[in-house]
N, C-alpha and C positions, 0 to 999 in steps of 0.2 A: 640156228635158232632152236631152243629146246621145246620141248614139247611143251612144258609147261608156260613157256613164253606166247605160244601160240594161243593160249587161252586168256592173254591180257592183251585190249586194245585204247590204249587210252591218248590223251592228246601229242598230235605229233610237234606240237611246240616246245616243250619241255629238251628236250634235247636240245633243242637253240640256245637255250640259254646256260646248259648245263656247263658248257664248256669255259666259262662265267665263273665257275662257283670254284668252291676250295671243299667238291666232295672226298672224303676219306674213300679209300676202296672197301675198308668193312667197319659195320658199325655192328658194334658189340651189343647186348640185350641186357636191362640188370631190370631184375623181377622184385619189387617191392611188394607182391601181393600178402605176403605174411607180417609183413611191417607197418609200412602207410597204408597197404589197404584194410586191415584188422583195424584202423581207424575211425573205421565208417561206422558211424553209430547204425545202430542193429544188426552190427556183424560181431562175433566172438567164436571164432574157430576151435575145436578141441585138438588136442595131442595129437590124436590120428589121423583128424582133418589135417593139418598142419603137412603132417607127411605124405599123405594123398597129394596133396596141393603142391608140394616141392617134387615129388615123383614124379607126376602130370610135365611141370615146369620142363622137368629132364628133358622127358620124353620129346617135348616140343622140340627142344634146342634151346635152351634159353643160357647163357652164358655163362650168368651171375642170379644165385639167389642171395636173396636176401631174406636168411630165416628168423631174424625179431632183433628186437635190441634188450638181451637176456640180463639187465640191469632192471626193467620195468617191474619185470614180475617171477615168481618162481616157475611160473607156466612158458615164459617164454624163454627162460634159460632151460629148462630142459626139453623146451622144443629146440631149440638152437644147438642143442649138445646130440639130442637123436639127429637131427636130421645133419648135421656135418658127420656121423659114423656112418650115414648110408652107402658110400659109395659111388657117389651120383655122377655123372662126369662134369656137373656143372660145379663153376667154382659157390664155396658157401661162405657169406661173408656176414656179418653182426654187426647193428653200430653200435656206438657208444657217443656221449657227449665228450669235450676236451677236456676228461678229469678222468684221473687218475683210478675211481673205481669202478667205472664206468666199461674203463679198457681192461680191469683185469677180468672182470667178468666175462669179457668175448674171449679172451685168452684161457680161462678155464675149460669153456665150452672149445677149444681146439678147432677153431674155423679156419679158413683157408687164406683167409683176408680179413681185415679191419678198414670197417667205414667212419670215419672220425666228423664232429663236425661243434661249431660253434655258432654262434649270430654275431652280425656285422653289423649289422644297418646301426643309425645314430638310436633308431626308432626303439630297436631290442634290447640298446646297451642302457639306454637311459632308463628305458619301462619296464626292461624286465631283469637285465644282467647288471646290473646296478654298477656296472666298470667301465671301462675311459678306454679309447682306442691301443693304448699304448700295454695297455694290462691284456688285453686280447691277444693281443700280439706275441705277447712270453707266454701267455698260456699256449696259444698254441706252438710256438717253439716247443716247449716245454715237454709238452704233452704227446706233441707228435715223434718227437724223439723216445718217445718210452714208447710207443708204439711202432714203433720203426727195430726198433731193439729184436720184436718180439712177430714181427710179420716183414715179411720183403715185399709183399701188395699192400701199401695204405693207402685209402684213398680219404681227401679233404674235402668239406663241404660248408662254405663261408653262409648258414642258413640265411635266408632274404635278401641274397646275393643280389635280385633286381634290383630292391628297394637301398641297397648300400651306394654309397661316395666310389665312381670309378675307380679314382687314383688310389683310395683306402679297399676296394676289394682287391684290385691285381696286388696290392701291397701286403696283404692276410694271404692271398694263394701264391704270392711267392714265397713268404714266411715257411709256409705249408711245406713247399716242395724244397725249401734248405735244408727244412727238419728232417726229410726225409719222405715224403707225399709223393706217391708215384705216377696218382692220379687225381683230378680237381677237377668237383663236380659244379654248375654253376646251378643252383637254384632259384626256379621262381616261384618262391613258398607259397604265395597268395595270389597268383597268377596275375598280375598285374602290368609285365610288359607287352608289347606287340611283338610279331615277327621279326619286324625292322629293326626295334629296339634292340633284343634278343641277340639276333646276329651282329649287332653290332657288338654285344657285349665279348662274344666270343671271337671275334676279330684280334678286338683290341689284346686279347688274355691269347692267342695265338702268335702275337709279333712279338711277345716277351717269355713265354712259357717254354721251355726247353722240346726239342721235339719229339724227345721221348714218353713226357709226360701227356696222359689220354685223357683227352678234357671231354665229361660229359655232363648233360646237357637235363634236368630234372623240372618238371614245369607243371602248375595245377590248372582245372578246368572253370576258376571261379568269373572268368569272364568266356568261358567257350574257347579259348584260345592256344588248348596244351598243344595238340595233333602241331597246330600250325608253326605255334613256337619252337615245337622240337624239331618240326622238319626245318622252319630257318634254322636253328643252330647244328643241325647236321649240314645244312647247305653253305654254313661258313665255317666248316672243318673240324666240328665236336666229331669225335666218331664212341659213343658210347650215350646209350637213353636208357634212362629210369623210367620206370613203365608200371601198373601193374592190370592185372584181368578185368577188362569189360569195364576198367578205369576207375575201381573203388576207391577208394579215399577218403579225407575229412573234406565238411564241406561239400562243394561241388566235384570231389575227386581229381584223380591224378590225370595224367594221359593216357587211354589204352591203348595197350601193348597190342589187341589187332588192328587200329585206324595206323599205328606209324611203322609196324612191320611191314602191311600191307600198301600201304604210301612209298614204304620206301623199296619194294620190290618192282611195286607194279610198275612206279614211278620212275624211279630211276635206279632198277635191276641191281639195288642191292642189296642181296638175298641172306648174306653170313651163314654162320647154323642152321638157322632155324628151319623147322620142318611144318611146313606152312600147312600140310594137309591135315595136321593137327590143331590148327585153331579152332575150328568151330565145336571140337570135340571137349576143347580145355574150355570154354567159352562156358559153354551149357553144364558143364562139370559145376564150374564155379555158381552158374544159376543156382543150381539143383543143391547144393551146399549150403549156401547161403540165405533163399528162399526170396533172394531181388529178384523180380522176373526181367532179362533181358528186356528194352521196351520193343517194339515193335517196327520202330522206324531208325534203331541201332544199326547204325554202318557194319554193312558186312556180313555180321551175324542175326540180327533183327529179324523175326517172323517175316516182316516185309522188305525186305534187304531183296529179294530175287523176285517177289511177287508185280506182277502189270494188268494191271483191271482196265487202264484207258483200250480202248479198241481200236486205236492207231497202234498204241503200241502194242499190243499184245498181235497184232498182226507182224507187226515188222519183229519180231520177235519170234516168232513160230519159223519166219523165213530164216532169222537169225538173229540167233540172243546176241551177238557183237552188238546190234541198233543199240539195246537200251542196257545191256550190260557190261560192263568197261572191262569185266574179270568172270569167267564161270565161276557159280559154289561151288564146283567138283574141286576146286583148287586149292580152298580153304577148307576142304571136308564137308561141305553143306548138299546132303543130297537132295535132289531137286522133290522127290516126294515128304520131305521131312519140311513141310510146314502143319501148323496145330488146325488148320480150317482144314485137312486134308485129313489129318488123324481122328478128328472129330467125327467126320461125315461115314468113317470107316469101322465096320465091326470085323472082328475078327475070331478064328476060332481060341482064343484063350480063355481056359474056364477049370474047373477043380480038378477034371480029368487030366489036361493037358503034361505034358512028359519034361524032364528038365532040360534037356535038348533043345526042344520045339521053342520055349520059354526062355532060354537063353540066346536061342537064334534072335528071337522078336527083341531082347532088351540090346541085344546089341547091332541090331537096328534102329534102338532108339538113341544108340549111344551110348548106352550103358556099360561100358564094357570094360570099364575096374571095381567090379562086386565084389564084394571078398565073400566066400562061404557063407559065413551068417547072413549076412544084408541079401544073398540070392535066397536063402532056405527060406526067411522072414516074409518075403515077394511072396513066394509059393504058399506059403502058409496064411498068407490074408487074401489070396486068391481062393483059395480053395474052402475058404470060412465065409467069402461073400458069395462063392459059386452055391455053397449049402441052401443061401437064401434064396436059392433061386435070381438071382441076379444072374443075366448078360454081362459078361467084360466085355467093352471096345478097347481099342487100343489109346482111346481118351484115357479110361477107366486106369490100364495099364499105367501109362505112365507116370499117372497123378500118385499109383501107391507103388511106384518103384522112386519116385519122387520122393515121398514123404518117409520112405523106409532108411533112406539115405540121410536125412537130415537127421535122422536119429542117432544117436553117440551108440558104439561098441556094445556089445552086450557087461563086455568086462567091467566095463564104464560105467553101467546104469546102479543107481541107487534107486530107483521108485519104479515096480512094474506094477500096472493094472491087475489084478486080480477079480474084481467083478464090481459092476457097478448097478443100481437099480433105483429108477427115478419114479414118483408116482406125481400125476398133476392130472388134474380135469376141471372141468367147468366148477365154480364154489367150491374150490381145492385147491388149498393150500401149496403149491410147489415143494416136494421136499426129495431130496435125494439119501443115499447111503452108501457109501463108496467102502470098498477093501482094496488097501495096495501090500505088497510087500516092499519093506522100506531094508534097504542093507546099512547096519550100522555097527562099528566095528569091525568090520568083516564077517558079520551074520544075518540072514535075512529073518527080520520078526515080521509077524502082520500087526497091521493097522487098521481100526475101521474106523469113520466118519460118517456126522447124518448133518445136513443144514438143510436148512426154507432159501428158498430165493424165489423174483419175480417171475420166473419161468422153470422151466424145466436144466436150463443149459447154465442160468443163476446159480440153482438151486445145486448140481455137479459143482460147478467151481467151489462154491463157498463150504462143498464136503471136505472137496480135495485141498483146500486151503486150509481149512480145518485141523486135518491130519499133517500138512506140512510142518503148520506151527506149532506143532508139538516136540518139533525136534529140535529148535532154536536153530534152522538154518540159516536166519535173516530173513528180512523183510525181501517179499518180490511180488511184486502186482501187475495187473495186468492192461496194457495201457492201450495197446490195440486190439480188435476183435476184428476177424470179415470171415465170413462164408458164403460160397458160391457153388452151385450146382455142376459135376463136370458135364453130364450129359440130359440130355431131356426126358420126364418122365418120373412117374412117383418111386419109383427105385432108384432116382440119378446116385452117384456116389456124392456125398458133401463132400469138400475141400473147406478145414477151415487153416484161417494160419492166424496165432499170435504173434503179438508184439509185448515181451514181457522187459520189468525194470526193476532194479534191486537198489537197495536204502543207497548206494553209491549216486545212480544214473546211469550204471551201466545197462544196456539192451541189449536184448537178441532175437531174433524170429525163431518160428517153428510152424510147423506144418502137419497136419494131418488127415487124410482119410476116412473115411467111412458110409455106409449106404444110412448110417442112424449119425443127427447132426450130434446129439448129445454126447455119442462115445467118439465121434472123432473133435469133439471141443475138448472131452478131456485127453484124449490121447495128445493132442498137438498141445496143450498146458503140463501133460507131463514131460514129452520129448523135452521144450524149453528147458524146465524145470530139472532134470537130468542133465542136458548142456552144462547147466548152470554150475549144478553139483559138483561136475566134474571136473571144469576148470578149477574152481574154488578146490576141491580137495588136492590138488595141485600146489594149490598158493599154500595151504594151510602143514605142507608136508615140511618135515625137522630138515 
């Protein structure tokens, strides 16, 4: 028994039945987080995000990335083109629909593999594909032979494969696999079947699929049921799942990739690649990028994934975490001091003196630990501008502004920095702000200033900064959510605020930011956005 094995104790029944099932000995990992999960409305990753994100993936062990489908946009064909030169050892693959330019564009971008895919169902063809069973059929012929031309891994994906006619899906994924489909994924696009269901599907597509061809297994969370449906179809012989981080996606999201790595280790000891002590690391990576907070009672990685407040259990736990924990955090990288009610209650010495050492020690303690230069120097430098005010850092404080430094795009990246801002309001006073940014356009940085009224103090910044946006005709982008919260207690607490902004499309994004004054970290977390924003867009807008 491995070391590692010693630290999972879960039910001894599972084995009874295993001998039952038609498990593969390895089930491969394919990481959608750059594709279906950039789906998730108020997600929009930049360039270097993108790369971070697929680097991390590596590192994990993840098998198969999956870096965009570089026909959508110009952003994600040249994320798709950077990140297949990296070198990564994981394989990089693109999809494309079953047309013709769709596939030349993955084939530009020079990826490793091609993910191909069409709609089956009666549902798709009539409402949305406006075509007849038979016309599906040559196109995918068709299609997947020019793609077969041009890659030796194709993999097919018949989209709302649940919702499709048995005899008409085995019928499209054997199509698939004449043309040349090496692999055939079965998706449940709207998450609609059961377990049962599920496996059965993969049965039936198992007694006819050739045995070399790797049937895997894609399923969403809109009835709560991915985790379960991918473990049945690993349990009736898929050996490959689409997954992505912490389970983002449209809608109710995909499956995450730590409930069914961890399901299938703990479960039934099958481990593949993947380097499991790196999930909690990737986990919180992705929080902190994104600005979704893991929720609390999230499997695995969850603030309270390892916490026991009952006093039954918290006794039989102190005797031995096996009572009420089926798996140690140390396994998944979760250290046992590393919840936020623990970091809260903790001061530490970090403050404007502290050395880059001592302060690098501490962030990667928190995890922190793919800064790149700027993003550490940035940390130090709003340490050392709130330590001036006389402000205490805890290591709450910490990591909210090693948080919020992160969610910020590249320096390269930014078109809009703060330059100075000054609010005036009081009692029978008027709100009125006056904002300077430097805005970079062309490739030169001019200043800008701005003055509005608003209802408040925190109004009266936006509508400066709004002011000054709109003068460059960058498009409409407003602001649709607003929250801020105190991290610590006390009339010095640091604010955390985080928007939620939307541009004349409906596209969203979050942002996040810092500060011990609520007013300068409203607009800093309005311009971080707004910089996101920029940035992808100068991307799409490139010749």
């Amino acid at each position: 028994m491995s070391e590692e094995s010693k630290k999972i104790f879960v039910s001894p029944h599972i084995g009874k039945i295993a001998k039952d099932l038609d498990l593969p000995e390895r089930v491969y990992m394919f990481d959608t987080t750059l594709r279906d999960g950039e789906q998730t409305p108020g997600i929009s990753f930049t360039l270097q995000e993108k790369i971070q994100i697929a680097t991390q993936l590596d590192k994990l062990g993840i098998d198969i990335i999956e870096a965009g489908m570089p026909v959508v946009s110009k952003g994600d064909y040249e994320a798709c083109k950077k990140i297949s030169k990296l070198g990564l050892n994981a394989e990089i693959t693109g999809l494309a629909r079953i047309n013709r330019v769709d596939i030349d564009k993955v084939i530009e971008c020079d990826m490793n593999s091609i993910h191909v895919f069409i709609a089956t169902s009666d549902l798709h063809l009539k409402e949305k594909l406006k075509m007849t069973r038979d016309e599906v059929l040559e196109a995918i012929t068709k299609e997947t032979e020019y793609a077969k031309e041009h890659y030796s891994t194709v993999e097919f994906s018949a989209e709302d494969a649940t919702r499709t006619d048995l005899d008409y899906l085995i019928k499209a994924n054997n199509t698939a696999v004449e043309a040349g489909a090496t692999r055939i994924n079965i998706p449940d696009t709207v998450g609609t079947i059961t377990p049962q269901g599920y496996a059965y599907i993969i049965r039936e597509h198992k007694k006819v699929l050739p045995k070399n061809v790797r049937i895997s297994v894609h399923c969403h969370d809109d009835f709560g049921l991915s985790t379960a449906n991918s473990i049945a179809g690993v349990e009736a012989g898929a050996s490959q799942i689409h997954s992505t981080i912490l389970g983002i996606g449209e809608r109710a999201g995909n499956v995450s990739m730590e409930e069914v790595v961890m399901s299938l280790y703990a479960l039934y000891g099958i481990k593949g690649n993947m380097k499991i002590k790196y999930l909690y690391e990737t986990a919180k990576m992705l929080e902190r990028m994104t600005g979704f907070e893991i929720s609390p009672n999230f499997p695995l990685v969850g603030s309270n994934a390892f916490k026991h407040e009952s006093g039954i259990h918290a006794h039989a736990v102190i005797m031995n975490p096996r009572t009420y924990e089926p798996l140690t955090p140390e396994l998944i990288g979760v250290p046992r001091t590393d919840k936020l009610s623990d970091i809260i209650e903790k001061s530490i010495s970090i403050g404007k003196h502290t050395g880059g050492h001592s302060l690098g020690a501490k962030l990667e303690e928190f995890g922190f630990s793919n800064l790149s230069k700027s993003q550490f120097n940035e940390i130090r430098t709003e340490i050392k501008e709130i330590g001036d005010k006389g402000k205490q850092i805890s290591d709450a404080d910490l990591f909210a502004i090693a948080t919020s430094v992160i969610g910020e795009v590249p320096e390269e990246e930014k078109t809009m920095n703060l330059e100075e801002l000054s609010v005036m309001c009081g009692i029978n006073v008027t709100p009125t702000a006056t904002i300077r940014l430097q805005i970079k356009t062309n490739g030169e940085w001019i200043e800008q200033v701005g003055s509005a009224i608003g209802v408040g103090p925190v109004d009266a910044a936006c509508n400066a900064l709004q002011e000054v946006y709109n003068k460059f005709g960058y498009g409409i982008i407003k602001l649709k959510e607003y929250n801020i919260e105190a991290i610590t207690g006390g009339t010095d607490a640091l604010g955390q605020v985080k928007v939620l902004l939307e541009d004349h499309k409906g596209e969203q994004l979050k942002a996040r930011a810092v500060d011990p004054d609520i007013v300068n970290a409203s607009i800093k977390a309005m311009i971080n956005g707004m910089n996101r924003y920029l940035a992808k867009r100068r991307i799409e807008n490139r010749k």
